[in-house]
C-alpha positions as CSV (number, residue, x, y, z in Angstrom):
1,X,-4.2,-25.3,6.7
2,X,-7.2,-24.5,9.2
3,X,-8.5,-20.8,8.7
4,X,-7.8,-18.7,11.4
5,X,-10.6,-16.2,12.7
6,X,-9.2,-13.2,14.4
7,X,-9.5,-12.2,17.9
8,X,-11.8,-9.1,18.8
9,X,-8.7,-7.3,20.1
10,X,-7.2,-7.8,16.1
11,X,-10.3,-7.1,14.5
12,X,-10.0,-3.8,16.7
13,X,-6.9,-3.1,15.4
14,X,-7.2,-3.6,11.8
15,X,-10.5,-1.2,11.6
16,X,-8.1,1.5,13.6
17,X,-5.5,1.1,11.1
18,X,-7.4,1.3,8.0
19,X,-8.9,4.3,9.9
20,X,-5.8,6.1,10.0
21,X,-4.5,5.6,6.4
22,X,-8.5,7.0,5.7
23,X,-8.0,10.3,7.8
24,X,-4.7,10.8,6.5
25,X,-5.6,10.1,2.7
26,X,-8.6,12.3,3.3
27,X,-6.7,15.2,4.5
28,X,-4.2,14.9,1.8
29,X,-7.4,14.7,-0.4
30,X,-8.4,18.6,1.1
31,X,-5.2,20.0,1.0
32,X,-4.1,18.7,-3.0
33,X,-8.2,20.6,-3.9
34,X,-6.7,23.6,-1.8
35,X,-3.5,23.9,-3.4
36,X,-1.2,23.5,-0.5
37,X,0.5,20.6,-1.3
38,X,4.2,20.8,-3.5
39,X,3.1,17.9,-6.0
40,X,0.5,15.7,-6.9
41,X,-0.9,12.7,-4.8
42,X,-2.0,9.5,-5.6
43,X,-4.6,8.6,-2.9
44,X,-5.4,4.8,-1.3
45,X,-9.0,5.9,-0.2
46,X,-11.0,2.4,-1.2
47,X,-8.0,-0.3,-0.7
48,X,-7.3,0.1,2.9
49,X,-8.3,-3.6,3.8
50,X,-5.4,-5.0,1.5
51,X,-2.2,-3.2,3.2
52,X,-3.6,-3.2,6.7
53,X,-4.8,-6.9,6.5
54,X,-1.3,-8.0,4.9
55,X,1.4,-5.7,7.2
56,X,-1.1,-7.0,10.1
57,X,0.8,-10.5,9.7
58,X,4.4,-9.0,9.1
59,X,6.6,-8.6,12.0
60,X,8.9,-4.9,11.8
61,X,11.8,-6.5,10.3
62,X,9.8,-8.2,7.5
63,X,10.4,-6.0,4.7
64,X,7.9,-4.5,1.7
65,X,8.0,-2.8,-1.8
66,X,5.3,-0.5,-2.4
67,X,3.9,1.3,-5.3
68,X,3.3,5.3,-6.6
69,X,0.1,5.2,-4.3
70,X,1.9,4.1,-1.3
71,X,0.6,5.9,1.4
72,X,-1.5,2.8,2.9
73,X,1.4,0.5,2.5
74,X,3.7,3.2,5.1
75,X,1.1,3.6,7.7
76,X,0.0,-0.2,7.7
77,X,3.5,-1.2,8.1
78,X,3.9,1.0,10.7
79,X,5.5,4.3,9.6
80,X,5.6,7.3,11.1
81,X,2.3,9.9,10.0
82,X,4.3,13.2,10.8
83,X,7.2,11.8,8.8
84,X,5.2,10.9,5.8
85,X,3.1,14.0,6.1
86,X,6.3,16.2,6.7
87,X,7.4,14.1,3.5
88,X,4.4,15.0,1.2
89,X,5.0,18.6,2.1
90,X,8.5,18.4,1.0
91,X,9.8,19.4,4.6
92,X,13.2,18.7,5.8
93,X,11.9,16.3,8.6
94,X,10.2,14.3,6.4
95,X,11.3,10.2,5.8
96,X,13.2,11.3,2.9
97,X,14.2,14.4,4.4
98,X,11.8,16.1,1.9
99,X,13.5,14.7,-1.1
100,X,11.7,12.0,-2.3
101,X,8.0,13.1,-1.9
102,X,4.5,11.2,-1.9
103,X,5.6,8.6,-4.5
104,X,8.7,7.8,-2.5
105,X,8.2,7.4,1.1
106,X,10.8,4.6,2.8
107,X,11.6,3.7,6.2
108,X,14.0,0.8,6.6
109,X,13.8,0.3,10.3
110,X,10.2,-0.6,9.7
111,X,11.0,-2.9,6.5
112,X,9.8,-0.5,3.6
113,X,11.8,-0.8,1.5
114,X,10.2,2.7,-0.4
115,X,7.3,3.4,-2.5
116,X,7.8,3.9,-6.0
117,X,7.4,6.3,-8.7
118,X,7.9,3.4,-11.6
119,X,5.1,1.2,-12.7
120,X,6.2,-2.5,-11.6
121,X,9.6,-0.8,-9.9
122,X,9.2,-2.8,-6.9
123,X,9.0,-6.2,-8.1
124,X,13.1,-6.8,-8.3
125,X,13.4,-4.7,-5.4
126,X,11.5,-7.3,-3.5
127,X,12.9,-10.1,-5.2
128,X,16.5,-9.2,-4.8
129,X,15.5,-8.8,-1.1
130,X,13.8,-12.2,-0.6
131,X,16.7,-13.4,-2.0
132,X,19.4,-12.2,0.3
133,X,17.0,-13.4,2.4
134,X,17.4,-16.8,1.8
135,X,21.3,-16.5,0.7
136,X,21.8,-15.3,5.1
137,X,19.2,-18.0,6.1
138,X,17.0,-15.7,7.9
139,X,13.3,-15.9,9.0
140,X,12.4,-12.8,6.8
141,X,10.0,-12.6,4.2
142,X,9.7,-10.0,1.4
143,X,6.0,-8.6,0.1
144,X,5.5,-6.7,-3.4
145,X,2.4,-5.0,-3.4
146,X,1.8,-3.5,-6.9
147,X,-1.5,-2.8,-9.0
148,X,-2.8,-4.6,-12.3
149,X,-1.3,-2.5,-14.2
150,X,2.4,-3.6,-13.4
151,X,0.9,-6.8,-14.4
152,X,2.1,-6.3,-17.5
153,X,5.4,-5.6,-16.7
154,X,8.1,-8.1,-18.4
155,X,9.5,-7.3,-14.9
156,X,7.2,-9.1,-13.0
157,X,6.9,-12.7,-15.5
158,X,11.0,-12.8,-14.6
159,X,10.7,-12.2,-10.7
160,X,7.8,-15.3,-10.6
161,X,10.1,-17.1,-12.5
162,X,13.4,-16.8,-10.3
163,X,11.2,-16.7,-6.8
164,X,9.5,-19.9,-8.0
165,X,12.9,-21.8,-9.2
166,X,15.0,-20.6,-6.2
167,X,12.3,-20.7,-4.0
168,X,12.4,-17.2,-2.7
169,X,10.6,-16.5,0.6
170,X,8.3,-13.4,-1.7
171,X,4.7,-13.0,-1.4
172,X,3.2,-11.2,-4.2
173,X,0.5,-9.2,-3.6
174,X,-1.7,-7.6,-6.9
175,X,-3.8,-5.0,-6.0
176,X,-6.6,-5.3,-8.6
177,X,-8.2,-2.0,-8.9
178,X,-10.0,-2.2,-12.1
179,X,-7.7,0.6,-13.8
180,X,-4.2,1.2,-14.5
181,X,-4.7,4.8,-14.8
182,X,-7.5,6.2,-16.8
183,X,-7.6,2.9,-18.8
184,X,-9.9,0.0,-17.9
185,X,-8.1,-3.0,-16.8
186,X,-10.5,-5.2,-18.8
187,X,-9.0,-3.0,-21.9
188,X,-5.4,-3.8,-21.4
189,X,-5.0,-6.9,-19.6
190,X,-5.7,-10.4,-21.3
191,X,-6.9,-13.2,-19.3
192,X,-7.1,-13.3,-15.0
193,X,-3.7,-11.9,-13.9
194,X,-3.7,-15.2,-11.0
195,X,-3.3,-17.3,-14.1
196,X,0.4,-15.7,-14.5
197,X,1.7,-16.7,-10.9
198,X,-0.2,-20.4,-11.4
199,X,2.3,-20.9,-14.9
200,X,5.4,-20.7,-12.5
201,X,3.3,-22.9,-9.8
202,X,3.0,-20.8,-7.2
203,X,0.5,-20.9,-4.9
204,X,-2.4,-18.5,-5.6
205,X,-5.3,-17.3,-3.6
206,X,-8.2,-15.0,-5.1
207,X,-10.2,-12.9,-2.7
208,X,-12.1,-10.2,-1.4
209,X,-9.8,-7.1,-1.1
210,X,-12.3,-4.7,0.5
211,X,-13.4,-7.3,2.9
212,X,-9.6,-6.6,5.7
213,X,-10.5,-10.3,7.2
214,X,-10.5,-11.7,3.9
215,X,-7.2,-10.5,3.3
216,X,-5.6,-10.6,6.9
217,X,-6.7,-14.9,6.8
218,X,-5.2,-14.8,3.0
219,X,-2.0,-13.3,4.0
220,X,-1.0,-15.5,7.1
221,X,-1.5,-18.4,5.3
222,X,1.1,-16.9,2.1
223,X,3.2,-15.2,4.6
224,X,3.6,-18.1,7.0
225,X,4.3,-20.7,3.5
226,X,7.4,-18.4,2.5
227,X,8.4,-18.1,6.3
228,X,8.6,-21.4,6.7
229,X,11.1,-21.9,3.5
230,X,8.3,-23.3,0.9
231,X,8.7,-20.5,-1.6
232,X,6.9,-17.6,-2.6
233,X,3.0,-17.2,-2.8
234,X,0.5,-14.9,-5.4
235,X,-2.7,-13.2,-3.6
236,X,-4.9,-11.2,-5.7
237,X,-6.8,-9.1,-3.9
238,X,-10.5,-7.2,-5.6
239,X,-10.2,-3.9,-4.7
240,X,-11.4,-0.5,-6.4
241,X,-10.1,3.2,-5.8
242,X,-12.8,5.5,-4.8
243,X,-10.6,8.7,-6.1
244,X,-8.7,9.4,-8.8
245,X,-5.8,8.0,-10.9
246,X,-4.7,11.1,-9.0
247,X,-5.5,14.6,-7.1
248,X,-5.3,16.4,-10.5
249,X,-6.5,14.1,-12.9
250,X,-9.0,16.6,-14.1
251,X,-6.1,19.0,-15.4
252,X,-5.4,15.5,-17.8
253,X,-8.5,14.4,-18.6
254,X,-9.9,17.9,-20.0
255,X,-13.5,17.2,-19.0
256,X,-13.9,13.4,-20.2
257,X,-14.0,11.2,-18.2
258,X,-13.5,7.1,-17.9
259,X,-15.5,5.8,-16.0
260,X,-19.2,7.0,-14.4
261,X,-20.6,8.0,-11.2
262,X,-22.8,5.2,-11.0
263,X,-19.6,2.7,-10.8
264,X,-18.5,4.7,-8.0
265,X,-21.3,4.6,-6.0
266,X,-21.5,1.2,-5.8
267,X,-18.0,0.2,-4.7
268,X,-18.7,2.7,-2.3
269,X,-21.1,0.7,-0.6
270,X,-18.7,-2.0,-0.6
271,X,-16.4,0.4,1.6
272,X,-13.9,-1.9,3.6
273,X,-14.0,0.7,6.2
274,X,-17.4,0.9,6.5
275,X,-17.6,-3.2,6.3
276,X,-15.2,-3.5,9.5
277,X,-17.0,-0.9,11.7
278,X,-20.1,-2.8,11.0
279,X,-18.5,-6.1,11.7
280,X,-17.3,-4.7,14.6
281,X,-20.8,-3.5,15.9
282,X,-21.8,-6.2,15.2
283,X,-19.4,-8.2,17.4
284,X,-20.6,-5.7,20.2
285,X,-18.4,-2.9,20.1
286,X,-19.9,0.2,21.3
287,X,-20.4,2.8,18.7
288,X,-19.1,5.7,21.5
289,X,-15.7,3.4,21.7
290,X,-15.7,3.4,17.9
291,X,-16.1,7.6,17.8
292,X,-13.3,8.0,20.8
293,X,-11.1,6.0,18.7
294,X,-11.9,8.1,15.3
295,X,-11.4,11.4,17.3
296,X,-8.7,10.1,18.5
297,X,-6.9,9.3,14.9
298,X,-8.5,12.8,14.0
299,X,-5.4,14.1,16.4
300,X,-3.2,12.2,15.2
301,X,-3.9,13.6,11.6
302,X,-4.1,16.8,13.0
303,X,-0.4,16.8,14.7
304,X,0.6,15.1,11.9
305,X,-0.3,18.0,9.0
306,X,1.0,20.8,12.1
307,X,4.0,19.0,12.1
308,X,4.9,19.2,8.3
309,X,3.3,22.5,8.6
310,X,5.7,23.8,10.8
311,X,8.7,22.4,9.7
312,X,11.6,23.9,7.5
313,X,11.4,23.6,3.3
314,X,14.0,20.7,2.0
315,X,17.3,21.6,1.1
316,X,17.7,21.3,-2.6
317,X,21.8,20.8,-1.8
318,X,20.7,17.8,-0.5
319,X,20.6,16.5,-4.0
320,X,24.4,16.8,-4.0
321,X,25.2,14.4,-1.7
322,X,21.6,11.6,-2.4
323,X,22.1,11.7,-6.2
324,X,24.9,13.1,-7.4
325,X,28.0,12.4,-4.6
326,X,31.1,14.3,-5.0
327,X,29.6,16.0,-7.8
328,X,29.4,19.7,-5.8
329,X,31.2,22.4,-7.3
């Protein structure tokens, strides 16, 4: 299958999406150091280019499984910032109504089908979907994006086992961050985590995961494979997260540390953000059109964070009805 270069209009597109999950992690990034947030938050701040170049090739009704840092996943599939934001701030207008928090943001009527909380929890999720999916002969497709640590999941060996031998129209989707945690992958993990998917022959692509073109060319080719009723495909996207395992790893870590500055620094020049905008210039997009469309997003933040500021609290006797039905005295 020919490679497919995207238009200017997409390449556009994708920088202003990865843009926006960047402002919004950012903010969340200020407010978790100021204390204003109700829980912790696991920030996306470095693997942008993998959810906004995958969801770019997803159609709304396509549907997703996302992980405890699933922020990027929401907005590149198209969810709503004040909801998430209102979410994260445990306010009753949030996605979740304020009851599931950062680690479990959802929206079906955009296909997520919620982030979540448990390493490797989306993997059956995803599965179970793709396969209702093919059991009502639809056109869908189901993504799981999850990290290398869910890797080593026994979940995820029997979901490339049953979506290779049914079929299943499932596109995996590992996030390699280097870390599962505040362990080094290279400690944990034996062998290349690709090598998994190709034991169950499924197709497998390797690639870039802070380069968003990389990953947008990788993705239609997996996505359009399961579309088209040939079974599920493995992409394993290179990525590394700029921040923490989370906001308040330094409360765990009780001043060691796992990994040095120096390792930082250089993925940051690596920044898949920074690498569009470039690519862009250098396509000839004008650097004012590039700051009207950051101050821009800057509002959108903005009305997002007022939003979830002015909202009402969650209402704990919510959890009567979502987890406990029937059970109120």
């Amino acid at each position: 299958m020919p490679t497919t270069e995207p238009t200017k209009d997409q390449l556009l597109a994708l920088y202003e999406r990865m843009l926006l999950i960047r402002r919004m992690e950012e903010r969340l990034r200020a407010d978790a150091a100021a204390g204003n947030l109700p829980g912790a938050v696991h920030l996306y701040i470095g693997q942008e280019a993998i959810a906004t170049g995958v969801c770019a090739r997803l159609r709304d009704t396509d549907l997703i499984t996302s992980t405890h840092r699933g922020h990027g996943h929401f907005l590149a599939k198209g969810g709503d910032p004040k909801a998430m934001m209102a979410e994260i701030w445990a306010k009753r207008t949030g996605i979740c109504k304020g009851m599931g928090g950062s680690m479990h943001v959802a929206d079906f009527s955009k296909g997520i089908l919620g982030a979540n909380g448990i390493v490797g929890g989306g993997f059956a999720i995803a599965t179970g979907a793709a396969l209702a999916i093919k059991l009502t002969h639809d056109t869908r497709v189901s993504v799981a994006f999850f990290g290398d640590g869910a890797a080593n999941q026994g979940v995820f060996m029997e979901c490339l086992n049953v979506s290779s031998l049914w079929k299943l129209p499932l596109v995996f989707v590992c996030e390699h961050n280097q870390f599962s945690e505040f362990t080094p992958s290279v400690d944990i993990t034996s062998g290349d985590i690709a090598d998994r998917a190709r034991a169950f022959k499924i197709p497998t692509t390797v690639v870039d995961g802070n380069d968003v073109v990389a990953v947008w060319q990788a993705a239609g080719e997996a996505i359009e494979r399961a579309r088209s009723g040939d079974g599920p495909c493995f992409i394993q996207a290179h990525t590394y997260r700029i921040q923490g395992h989370l906001e308040a790893e330094d409360l765990f870590l009780a001043g060691g540390k796992y990994r040095e500055k120096q390792e930082i620094d250089e993925w940051r020049k690596r920044d898949p953000v920074e690498r569009q905008k470039q690519r862009l210039l250098a396509a000839g997009v004008r650097p004012d059109d590039l700051q009207a469309m950051d101050a821009r997003i800057a509002r959108t933040v903005e009305q997002a964070v007022q939003f979830a500021q002015e909202s009402e609290p969650a209402d704990p006797e919510l959890a009567f009805d979502l987890m406990f039905v029937g059970q109120k005295a």
